[in-house]
C-alpha positions as CSV (number, residue, x, y, z in Angstrom):
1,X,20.2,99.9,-51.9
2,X,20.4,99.3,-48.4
3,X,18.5,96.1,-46.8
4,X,15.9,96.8,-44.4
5,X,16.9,95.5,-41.2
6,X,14.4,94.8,-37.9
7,X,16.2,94.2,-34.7
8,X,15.0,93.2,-31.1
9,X,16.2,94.0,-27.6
10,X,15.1,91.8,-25.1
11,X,17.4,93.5,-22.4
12,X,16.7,92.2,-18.9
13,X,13.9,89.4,-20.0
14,X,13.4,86.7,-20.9
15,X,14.4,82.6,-19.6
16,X,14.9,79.5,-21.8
17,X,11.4,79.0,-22.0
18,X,11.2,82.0,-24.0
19,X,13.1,81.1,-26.3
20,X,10.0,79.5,-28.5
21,X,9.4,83.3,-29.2
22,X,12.4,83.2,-31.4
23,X,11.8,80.0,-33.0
24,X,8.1,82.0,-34.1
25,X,9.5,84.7,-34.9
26,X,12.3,82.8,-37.8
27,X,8.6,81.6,-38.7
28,X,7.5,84.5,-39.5
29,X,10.4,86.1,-41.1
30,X,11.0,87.2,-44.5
31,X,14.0,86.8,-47.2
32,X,13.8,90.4,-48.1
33,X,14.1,92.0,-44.3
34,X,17.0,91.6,-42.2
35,X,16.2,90.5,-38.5
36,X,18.0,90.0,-35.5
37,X,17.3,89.9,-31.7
38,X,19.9,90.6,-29.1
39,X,19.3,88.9,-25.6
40,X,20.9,88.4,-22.1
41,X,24.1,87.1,-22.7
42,X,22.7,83.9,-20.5
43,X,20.6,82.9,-23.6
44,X,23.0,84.0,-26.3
45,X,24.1,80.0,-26.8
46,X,20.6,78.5,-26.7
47,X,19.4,81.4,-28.5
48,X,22.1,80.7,-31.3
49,X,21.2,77.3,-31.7
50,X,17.5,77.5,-31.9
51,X,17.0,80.6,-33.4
52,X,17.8,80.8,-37.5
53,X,18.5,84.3,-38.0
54,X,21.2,86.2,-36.0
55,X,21.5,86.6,-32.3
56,X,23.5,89.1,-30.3
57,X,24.2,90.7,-27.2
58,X,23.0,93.4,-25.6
59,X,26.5,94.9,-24.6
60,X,29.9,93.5,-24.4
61,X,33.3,95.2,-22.9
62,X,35.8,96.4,-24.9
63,X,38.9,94.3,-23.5
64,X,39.3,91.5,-25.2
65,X,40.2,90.2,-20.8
66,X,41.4,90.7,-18.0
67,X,40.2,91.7,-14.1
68,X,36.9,93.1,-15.4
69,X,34.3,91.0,-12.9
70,X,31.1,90.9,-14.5
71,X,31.8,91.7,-17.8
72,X,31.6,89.4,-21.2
73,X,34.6,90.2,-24.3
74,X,33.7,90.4,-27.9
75,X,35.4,87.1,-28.1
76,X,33.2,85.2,-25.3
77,X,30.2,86.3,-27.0
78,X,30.9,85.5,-29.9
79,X,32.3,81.8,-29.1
80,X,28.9,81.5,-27.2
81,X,27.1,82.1,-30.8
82,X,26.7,85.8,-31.1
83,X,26.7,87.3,-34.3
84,X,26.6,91.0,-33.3
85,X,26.3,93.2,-30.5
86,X,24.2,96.4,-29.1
87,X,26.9,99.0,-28.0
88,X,26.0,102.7,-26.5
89,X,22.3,102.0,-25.2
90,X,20.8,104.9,-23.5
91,X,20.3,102.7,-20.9
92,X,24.1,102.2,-20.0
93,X,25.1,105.3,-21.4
94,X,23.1,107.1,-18.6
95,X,22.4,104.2,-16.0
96,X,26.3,103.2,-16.5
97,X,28.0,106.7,-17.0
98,X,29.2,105.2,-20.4
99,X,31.2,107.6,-22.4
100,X,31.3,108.3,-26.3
101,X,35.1,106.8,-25.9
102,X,33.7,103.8,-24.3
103,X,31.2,103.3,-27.2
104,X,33.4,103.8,-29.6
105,X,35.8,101.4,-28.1
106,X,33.4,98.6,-27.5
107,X,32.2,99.1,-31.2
108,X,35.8,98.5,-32.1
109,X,36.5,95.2,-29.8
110,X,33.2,93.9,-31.8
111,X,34.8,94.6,-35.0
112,X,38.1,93.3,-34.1
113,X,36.5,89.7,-33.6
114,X,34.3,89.4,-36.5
115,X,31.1,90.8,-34.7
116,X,28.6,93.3,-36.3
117,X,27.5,96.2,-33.8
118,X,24.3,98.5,-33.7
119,X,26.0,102.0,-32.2
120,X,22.8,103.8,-30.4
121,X,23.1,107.3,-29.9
122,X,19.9,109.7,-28.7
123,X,19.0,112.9,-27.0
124,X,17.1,113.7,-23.7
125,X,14.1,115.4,-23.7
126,X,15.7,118.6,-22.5
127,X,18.1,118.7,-25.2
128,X,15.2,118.2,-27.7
129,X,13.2,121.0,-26.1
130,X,16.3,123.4,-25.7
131,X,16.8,122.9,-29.6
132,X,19.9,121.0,-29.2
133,X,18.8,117.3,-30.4
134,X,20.5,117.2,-33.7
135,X,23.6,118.9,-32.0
136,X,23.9,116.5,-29.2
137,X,23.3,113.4,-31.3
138,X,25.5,114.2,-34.5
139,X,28.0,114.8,-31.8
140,X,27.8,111.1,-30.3
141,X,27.9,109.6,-34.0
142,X,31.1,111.7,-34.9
143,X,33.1,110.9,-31.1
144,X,31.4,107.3,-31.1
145,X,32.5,106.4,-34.3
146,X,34.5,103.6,-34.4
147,X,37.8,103.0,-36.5
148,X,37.2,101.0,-39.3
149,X,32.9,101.8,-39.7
150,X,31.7,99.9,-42.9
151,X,28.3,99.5,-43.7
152,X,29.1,95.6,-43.4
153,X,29.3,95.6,-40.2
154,X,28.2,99.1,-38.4
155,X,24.6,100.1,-37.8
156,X,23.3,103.4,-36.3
157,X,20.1,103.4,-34.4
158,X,19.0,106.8,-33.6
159,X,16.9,106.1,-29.7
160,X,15.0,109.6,-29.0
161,X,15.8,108.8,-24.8
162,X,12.6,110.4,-23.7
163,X,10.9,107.9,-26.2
164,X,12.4,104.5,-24.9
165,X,9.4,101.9,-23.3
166,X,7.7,105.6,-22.5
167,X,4.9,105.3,-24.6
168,X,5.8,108.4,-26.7
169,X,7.2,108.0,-30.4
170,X,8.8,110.6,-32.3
171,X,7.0,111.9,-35.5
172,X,7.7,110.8,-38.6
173,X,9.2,114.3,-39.5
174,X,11.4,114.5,-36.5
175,X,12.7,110.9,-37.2
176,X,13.7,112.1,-40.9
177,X,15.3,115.3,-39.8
178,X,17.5,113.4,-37.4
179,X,18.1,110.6,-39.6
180,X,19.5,113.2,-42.4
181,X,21.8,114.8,-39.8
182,X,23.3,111.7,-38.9
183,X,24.1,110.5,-42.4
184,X,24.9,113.6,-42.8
185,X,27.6,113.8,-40.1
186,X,28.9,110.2,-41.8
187,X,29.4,111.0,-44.6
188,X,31.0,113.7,-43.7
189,X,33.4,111.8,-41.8
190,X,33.7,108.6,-44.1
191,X,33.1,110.1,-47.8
192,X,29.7,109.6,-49.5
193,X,30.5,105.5,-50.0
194,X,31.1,104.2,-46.4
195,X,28.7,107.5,-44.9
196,X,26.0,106.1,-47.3
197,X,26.4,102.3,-46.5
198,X,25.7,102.4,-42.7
199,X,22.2,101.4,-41.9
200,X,20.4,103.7,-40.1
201,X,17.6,102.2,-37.2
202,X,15.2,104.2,-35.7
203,X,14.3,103.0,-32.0
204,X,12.3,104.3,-29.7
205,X,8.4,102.5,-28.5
206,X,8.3,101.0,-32.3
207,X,5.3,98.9,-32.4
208,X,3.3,97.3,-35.3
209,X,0.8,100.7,-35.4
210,X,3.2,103.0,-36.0
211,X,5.7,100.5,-37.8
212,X,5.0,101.2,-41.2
213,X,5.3,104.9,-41.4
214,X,8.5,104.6,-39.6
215,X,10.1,102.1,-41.3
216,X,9.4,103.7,-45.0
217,X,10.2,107.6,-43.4
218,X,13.5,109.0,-45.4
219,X,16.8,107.5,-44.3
220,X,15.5,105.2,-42.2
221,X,17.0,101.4,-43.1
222,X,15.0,99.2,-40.2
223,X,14.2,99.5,-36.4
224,X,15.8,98.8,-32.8
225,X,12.8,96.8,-31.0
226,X,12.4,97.1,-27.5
227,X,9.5,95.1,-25.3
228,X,7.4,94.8,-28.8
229,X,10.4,92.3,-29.7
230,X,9.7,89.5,-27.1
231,X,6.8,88.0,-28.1
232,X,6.4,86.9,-32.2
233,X,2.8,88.3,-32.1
234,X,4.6,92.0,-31.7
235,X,7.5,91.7,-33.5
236,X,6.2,89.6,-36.6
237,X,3.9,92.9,-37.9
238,X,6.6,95.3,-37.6
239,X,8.9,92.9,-39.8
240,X,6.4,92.3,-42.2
241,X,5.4,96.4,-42.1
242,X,9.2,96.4,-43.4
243,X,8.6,94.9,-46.2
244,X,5.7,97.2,-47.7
């Protein structure tokens, strides 16, 4: 039986001050749901210290060093208190050019050091509308996929691109049909054990109205939490909507 897990992405938010949200949010938390958040890898030590559930970042590079100015390696976050990292965002996929290789190889450099990743993978809205969605996507899990995936430390969260911070949420029959595509496509690659172990998110403007039917659709094991996951008073219902 795989755990329900709730996740947050702050991505470019948030200051120390903000960091009370997190100490709410452990308030509010429950034994049977999993719950992380993954912030700017500025907070990732305070976070780490003050938070009481796991914190990670929200990408990390997949050299473990080197002349890569600007970046942070799977070891650096990790010595600053990570637990996990975010790899393949739509965001840097698109905004950043980044390739399935270079997900696939950041998901690796996590694993390598001890670190859980969340792999994202999603469609455009012109993909969905040519008929193409589970085509494109089941093609990012199987060229993403990283050596080594293990339920213990790989999630998937599936992030419709044309639904990210847009307002507009997938339905709950789309979100199934995708979900049993991709676990489809894993356990086709890894065998019915490992394909069946890896936790499948759904992300995509998840907020506490539409939690619930989300988070209890076929094949869906948690959420990836955008802006709903900064403040305790938006994130708190969607964990506890896990729980029903």
């Amino acid at each position: 039986m795989r755990r329900k897990f709730v996740a947050g992405n702050w991505k470019m938010n948030g200051n120390l001050a903000a960091l009370t949200e997190l100490q709410a949010i452990a308030a509010a938390a429950d034994p049977r749901v999993d719950v992380a958040v993954a912030v700017p890898a500025t907070l990732i030590h305070p976070a780490a210290q003050r938070a009481g559930f796991p914190i990670g970042a929200e990408d990390v590079h997949a050299a473990d060093s080197g002349a890569h100015t600007g970046c942070v390696s799977a070891s650096m976050i990790k010595e600053a208190g990570a637990a996990f990292s975010i790899v393949g965002h739509s965001e840097r996929r698109q905004g950043q050019k980044e390739t399935d290789a270079d997900v696939k190889a950041k998901a690796e450099a996590c694993h390598r050091h001890g670190l859980d990743a969340i792999l994202c993978v999603g469609e455009t809205l012109e993909q969905r509308e040519a008929g193409q969605a589970e085509q494109v996507v089941t093609a990012q899990v199987r060229a993403s996929l990283p050596e080594g995936a293990s339920g213990d430390w790989l999630a998937i969260a599936y992030e419709p691109i044309w639904a990210i911070g847009t307002g507009e949420v997938a339905t709950v029959a789309d979100v199934e049909a995708m979900h049993a595509a991709i676990r489809g496509a894993l356990v086709a690659a890894l065998g019915a054990e490992q394909g069946g172990a890896i936790r499948l998110l759904y992300g995509g403007s998840v907020t506490a109205d539409n939690a619930a039917g989300l988070l209890h659709a076929a094949e869906v094991d948690g959420a990836l939490v955008g802006g709903a996951s900064l403040t305790a008073a938006k994130f708190a219902p969607i964990i506890a909507a896990a729980i029903g």
